[in-house]
Residue, then its C-alpha position, 0 to 999 in steps of 0.5 A: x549536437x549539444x545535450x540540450x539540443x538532444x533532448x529539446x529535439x527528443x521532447x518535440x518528438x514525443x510531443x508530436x507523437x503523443x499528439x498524433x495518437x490523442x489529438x490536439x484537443x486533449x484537453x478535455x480529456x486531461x481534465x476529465x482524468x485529473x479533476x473527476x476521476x477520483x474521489x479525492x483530490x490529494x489521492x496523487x499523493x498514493x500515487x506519487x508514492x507508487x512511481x517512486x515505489x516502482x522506480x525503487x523495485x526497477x533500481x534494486x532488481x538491476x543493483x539489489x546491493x545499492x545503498x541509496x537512501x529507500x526514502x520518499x519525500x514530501x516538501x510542501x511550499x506556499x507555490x509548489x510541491x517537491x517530491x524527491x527519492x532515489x529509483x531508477x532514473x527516468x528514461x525515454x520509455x519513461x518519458x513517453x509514458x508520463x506524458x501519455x496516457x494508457x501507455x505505462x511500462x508496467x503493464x505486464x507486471x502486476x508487481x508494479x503498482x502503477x500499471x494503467x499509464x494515468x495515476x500522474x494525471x492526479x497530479x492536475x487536479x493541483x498543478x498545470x506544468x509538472x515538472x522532472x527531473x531524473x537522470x539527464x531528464x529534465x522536462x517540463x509537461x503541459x496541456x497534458x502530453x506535451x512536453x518542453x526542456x527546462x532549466x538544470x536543478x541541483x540533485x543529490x546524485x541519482x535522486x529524482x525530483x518532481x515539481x508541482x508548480x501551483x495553479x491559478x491565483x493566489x486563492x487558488x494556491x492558497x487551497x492546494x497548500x491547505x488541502x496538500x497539507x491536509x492530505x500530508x498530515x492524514x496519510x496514514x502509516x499503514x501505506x508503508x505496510x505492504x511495499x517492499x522498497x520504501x522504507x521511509x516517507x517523510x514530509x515539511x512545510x514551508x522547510x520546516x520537519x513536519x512529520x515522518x512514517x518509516x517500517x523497520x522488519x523486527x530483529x526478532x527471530x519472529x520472522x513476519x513481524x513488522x515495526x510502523x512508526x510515525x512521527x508527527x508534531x512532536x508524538x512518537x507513535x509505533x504498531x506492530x503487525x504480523x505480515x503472512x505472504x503467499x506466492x501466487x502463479x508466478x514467484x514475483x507475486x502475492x497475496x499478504x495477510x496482516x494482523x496488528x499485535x498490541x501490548x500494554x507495556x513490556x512486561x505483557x504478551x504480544x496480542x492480536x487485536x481487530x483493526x476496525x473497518x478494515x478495507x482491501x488493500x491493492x499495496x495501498x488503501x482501496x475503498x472496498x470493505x473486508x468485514x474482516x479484523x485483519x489486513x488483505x493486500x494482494x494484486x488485485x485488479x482495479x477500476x481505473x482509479x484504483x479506488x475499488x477492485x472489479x467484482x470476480x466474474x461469476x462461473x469464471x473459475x480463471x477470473x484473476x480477482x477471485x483466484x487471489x481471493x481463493x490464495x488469501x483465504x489459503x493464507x489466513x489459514x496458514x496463519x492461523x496454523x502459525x500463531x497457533x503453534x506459537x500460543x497467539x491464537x486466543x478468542x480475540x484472535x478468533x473475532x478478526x475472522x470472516x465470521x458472518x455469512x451475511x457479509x459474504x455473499x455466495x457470489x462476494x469477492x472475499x466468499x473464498x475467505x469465508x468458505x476457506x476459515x470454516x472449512x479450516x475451523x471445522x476440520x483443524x485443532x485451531x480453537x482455544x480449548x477450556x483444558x481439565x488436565x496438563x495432559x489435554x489438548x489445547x486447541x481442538x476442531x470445531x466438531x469437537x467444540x462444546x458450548x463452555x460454561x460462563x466459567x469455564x469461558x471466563x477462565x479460558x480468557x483469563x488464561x489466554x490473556x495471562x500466556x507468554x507469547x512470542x518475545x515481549x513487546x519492545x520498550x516504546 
């Protein structure tokens, strides 16, 4: 038998499969999941990084020395999207479970991001015929769960390709070109922030460079500090960030805690600033409102969109969302022990903290954080102290605070902004 034999008969079979389990009249179905489910059309972006974010984690994990490029790309045509990286080629389990739904791989490990089986459904809100390529994969998916052999690409070796053929008329494909562009050039750096295996996303319209975000680990011997970088219509723009992980039940998982550092130029400290509007992270944006001035990214469980996490189940002390949030809060903590220690702990520092008990309801998913802070300020030497004397502690205990003069406030300030902290800023 032939290859293309092998796998035309291997398609016909997980199309039938897939139309036994969810009937010949799916269709609906699909276009509930492709057209309404989320909020934003263009959300299959995130979602197109994840399966390349997993496939990558499945790659390093069998071959942790593999030298394939860590890169996702974004190739954007007036009649379709391209989206190329190098994880692990798809197989047969990988087949059904993109042509399916509520059928992922990864649904026992939280590590993977895409474990619900219907983030490609995204895809649909653009396209009617997604095709893939990826090892001796070569398919082509319509009407959702249906599956049929198309024609060889040419790959660079070990490299994944999916291909989003625009739907509809001319208007149409008009509009998924502006609005892919749109949602391209409004992806935001920070998405590379908590994944572990990308390390670069870039993108082009109609073949020309267009734009690029990559995340470098620092050289320096601080150890959790992280380099974004992005490049877009010729600016060259960079953040840097302090990225804190804790290991929660089982080594593979986490939860992470990111405050971004700012600098003026390179002869100034290393700075905490607040990152306003900060949302919850589940590895990528959610919509959820921290009321915080740093970063939350842990395995959260979400709605089936991802958009949102579920509220923690009241005098459920097992529920998994609020034990994360009762590890992140024990992170914060250590953290702030860690800058602490190394003279970035300053008032502007201090005002990313969960500082109102008015955005932390009792029952709240994020309360644990709140509770956890005070309980740590309380007790621990952890706030800037106005120091008489060489010999004076530096950081004292909330018990311990005073209410400072304006001038002793205002030299406080002055001298936390005035410390040499950690290594001085890279030259931009």
């Amino acid at each position: 038998m032939t290859e293309q034999q092998e796998l035309t008969d291997k398609y016909s079979r997980i199309t039938e499969e897939n139309i036994h389990r969810r009937g010949h009249e799916f269709d609906d179905i699909g276009d509930h999941l492709a057209k309404e489910l989320y909020s934003e059309r263009t959300h299959f972006i995130y979602e197109l990084l994840q399966n390349a974010e997993d496939a990558l984690a499945r790659r390093l994990t069998l071959a942790p020395d593999n030298a394939l490029p860590r890169h996702v790309t974004f190739s954007l045509f007036s009649d379709r999207l391209e989206v190329r990286h190098f994880g692990q080629p798809f197989n047969d389990k990988d087949v059904g479970s993109i042509s399916d739904v509520f059928r992922s791989t990864k649904t026992t490990d939280l590590n993977m991001i895409g474990k619900k089986g219907i983030g490609f459904k995204s895809v649909y809100a653009f396209t009617d015929t997604p095709e893939v390529f990826s090892g001796r994969e070569r398919f082509q998916i319509y009407r959702y769960i249906r599956l049929k052999l198309v024609e060889r690409r040419d790959l660079a070796p070990e490299e994944t390709l999916f291909v989003l053929p625009f739907a509809g008329d001319e208007k149409a494909r008009e509009s998924a070109f502006s609005h892919i562009q749109r949602g391209l050039e409004h992806l935001e750096r920070r998405a590379l922030l908590f994944l572990r295996h990308i390390t670069e996303v870039s993108w082009s319209v109609g073949g020309i460079p267009s734009g690029s975000h990559s995340r470098v680990q620092s050289d320096t011997d601080i150890t959790p500090r992280l380099k974004l970088r992005s490049r877009i219509a010729g600016s060259d723009e960079h953040e840097d960030w302090f990225v804190f992980r804790r290991p929660v039940k089982e080594a593979s998982h986490s939860v992470e805690v990111a405050f971004r550092l700012v600098c003026s130029d390179q002869q100034s400290p290393l700075k905490i600033a607040p990152v306003p509007n900060a949302r919850l992270r589940v590895y990528f944006p959610t919509k959820r409102e921290t009321h915080l001035g740093f970063l939350i990214q842990g395995p959260f469980r979400t709605i089936a969109n991802r958009e949102d996490v579920h509220e923690p189940v009241e005098d459920d002390s097992n529920d998994w969302n609020r034990y994360l949030a009762t590890e992140a809060g024990e992170l914060v903590v250590e953290a702030l022990r860690w800058l602490r220690d190394r003279d970035v702990l300053d008032a502007e520092a201090l005002s990313t903290l969960p500082l109102k008990r008015a955005d932390f309801a009792d029952a709240s998913l994020l309360r644990p954080v709140f509770d956890r802070v005070l309980k740590a300020i309380k007790e621990e030497p952890l706030l800037p102290a106005h120091a008489q004397t060489p010999d004076a502690p530096r950081f004292i205990t909330g018990s311990q605070a005073k209410v400072a003069t304006s001038v002793e406030l205002r030299e406080l300030l002055s001298r936390s902004e005035e410390r040499r902290v950690g290594k001085e800023c890279r030259s931009r």
